[in-house]
C-alpha positions in Angstrom: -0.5 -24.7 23.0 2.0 -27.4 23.2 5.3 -27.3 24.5 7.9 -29.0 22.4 11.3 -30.2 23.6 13.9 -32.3 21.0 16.2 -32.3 24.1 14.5 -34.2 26.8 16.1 -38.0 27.6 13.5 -41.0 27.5 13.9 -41.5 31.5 12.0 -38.0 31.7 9.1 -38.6 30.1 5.6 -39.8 31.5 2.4 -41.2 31.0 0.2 -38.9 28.7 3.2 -37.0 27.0 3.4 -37.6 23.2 6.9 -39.0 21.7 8.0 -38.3 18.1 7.9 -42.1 16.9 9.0 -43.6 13.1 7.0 -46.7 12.8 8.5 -46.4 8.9 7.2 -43.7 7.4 8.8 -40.8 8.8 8.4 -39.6 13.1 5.1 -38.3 14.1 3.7 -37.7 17.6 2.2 -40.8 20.1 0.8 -40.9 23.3 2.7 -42.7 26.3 -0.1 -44.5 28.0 2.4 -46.8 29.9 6.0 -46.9 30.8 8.3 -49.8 32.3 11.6 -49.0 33.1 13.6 -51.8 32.5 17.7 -52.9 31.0 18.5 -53.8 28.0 22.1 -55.1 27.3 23.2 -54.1 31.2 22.2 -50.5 30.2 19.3 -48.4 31.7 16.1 -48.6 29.2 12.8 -47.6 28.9 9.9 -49.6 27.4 6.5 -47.4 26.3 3.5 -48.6 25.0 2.0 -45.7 22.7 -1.1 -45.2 21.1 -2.4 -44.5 17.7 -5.0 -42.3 16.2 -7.0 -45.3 16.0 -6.5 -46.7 19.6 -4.5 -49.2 18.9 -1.2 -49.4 20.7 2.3 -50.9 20.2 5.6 -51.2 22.4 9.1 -49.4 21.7 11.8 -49.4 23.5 14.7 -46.8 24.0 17.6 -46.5 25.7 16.8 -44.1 29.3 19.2 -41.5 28.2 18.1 -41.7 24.3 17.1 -37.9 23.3 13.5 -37.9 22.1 11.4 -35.4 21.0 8.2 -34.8 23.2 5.4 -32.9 23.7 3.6 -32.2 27.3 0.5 -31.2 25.0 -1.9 -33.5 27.0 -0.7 -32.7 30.4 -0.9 -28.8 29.7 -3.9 -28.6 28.0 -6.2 -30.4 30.8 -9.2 -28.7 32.4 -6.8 -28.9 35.5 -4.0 -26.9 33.8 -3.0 -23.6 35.4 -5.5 -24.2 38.5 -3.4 -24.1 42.0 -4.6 -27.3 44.5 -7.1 -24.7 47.0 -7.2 -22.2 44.4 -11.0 -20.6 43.8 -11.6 -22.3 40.3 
């Protein structure tokens, strides 16, 4: 199961986290495959290139202590999930 924040700022989130995104049709999940932490205007920003449904991917940019809405649902849900590093698997 996924765990959903609407509280987290874009500086927190990683690679393989999906980001509530309107691309003009209302905000629906993407995944991060890259992040590039960068300024904008002076002011601390973060650039992210998502993916698609299809593969395809496209850049946004948000301000690092923007409030997004993000899911850890492909960090959590890995076959490595819940195992300890030296843990019998």
């Amino acid at each position: 199961m996924a765990s959903t924040s609407s509280e987290d700022r874009a500086a927190d989130v990683a690679p393989g986290d999906l980001v509530d995104v309107d691309r003009g049709d209302g905000p629906r999940p993407y995944k991060v495959v890259h992040r590039d932490d960068t300024t904008s205007g002076g002011a601390a920003a973060v650039l992210f290139t998502f993916e698609d449904d299809d593969g395809e991917t496209f850049d946004v940019e948000f301000a690092a202590d923007a409030v997004v809405t993000r899911a850890l649902e492909s960090k959590w849900e890995s076959e490595q999930a819940g195992h300890e590093p030296g843990a019998p698997q």
